[in-house]
Structures are given as C-alpha cells and as structure tokens.
C-alpha positions as CSV (number, residue, x, y, z in Angstrom):
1,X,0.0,0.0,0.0
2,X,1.3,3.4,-0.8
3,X,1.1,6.3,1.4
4,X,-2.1,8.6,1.5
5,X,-1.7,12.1,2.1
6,X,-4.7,13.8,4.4
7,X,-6.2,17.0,3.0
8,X,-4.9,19.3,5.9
9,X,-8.2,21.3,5.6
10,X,-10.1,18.4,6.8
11,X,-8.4,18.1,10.3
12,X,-9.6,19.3,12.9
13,X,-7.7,22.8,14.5
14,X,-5.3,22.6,17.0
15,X,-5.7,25.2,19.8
16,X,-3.1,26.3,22.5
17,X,-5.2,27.0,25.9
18,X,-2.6,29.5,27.9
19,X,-4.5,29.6,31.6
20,X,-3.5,29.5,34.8
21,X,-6.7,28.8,36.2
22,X,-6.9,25.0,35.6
23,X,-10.9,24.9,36.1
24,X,-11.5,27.5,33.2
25,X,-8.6,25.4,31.2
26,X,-10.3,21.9,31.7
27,X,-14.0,24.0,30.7
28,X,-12.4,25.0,27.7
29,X,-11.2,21.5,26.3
30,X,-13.9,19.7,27.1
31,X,-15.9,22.6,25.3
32,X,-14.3,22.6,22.3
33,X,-13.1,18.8,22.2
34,X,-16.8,18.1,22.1
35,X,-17.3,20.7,19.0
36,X,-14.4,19.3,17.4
37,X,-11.3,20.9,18.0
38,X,-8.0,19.2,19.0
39,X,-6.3,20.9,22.1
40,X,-3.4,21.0,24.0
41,X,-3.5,23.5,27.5
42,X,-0.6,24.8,29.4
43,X,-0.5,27.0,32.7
44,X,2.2,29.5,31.9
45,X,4.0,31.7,29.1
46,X,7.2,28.9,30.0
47,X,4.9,26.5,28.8
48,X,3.5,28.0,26.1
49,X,6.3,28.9,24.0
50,X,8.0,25.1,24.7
51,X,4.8,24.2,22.8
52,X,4.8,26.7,20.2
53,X,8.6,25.4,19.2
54,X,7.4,22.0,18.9
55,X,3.6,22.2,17.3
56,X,1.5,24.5,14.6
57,X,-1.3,26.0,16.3
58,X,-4.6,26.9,14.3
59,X,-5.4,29.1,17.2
60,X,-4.3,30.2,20.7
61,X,-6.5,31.4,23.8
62,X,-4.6,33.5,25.9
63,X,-5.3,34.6,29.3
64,X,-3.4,38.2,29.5
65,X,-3.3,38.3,33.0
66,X,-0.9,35.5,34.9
67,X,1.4,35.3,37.8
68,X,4.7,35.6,36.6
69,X,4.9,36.3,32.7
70,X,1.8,37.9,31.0
C-alpha cells in the first residue's frame, strides 16, 4: 500500500489553551473537544512557547493576566 496524504483542511484545528486557572482550562477543552477541536492547554508563558517550538497551532487562547509572565 502506498502512502495517503490527508487533506490538511479536513483536520480538525489545533488550539493552545494559555491559563492558569486550571478549572477554566479543563471547561475550555472539554468545550471545544466536544465541537471538534484538537487541544493541548498549558498554565504559563514557559509552557507555552516550549509548545509553540514543537507544534503549529490553528489558534491560541490566551489569558493576558498570569502570575509571573503575561
């Protein structure tokens, strides 16, 4: 069998959750894994960027006020 290549407009988005607040963080995947969307969360800007250098995001949420690095 040879390979197939996937249409990258059928996949589903990948979003980057940025929250500290783990409750609104959980709310959010479950929300949009159920509507969906693939996604990976995080609770800081550390996080965040590690992520960003190893995936392609469709979109990001991003809480603008954190403890630490906003």
């Amino acid at each position: 069998m040879g390979l197939t290549m996937t249409d990258p407009a059928s996949l589903p988005a990948l979003v980057l959750i940025v929250d500290d607040d783990k409750r609104l963080s959980d709310l959010l995947q479950r929300f949009l894994g159920e509507n969906g969307f693939q996604t990976v969360a995080v609770q800081s800007a550390a996080e965040a960027r590690d992520k960003l250098d190893a995936l392609a995001f469709d979109i990001l949420i991003v809480d603008v006020m954190m403890p630490g690095e906003s």
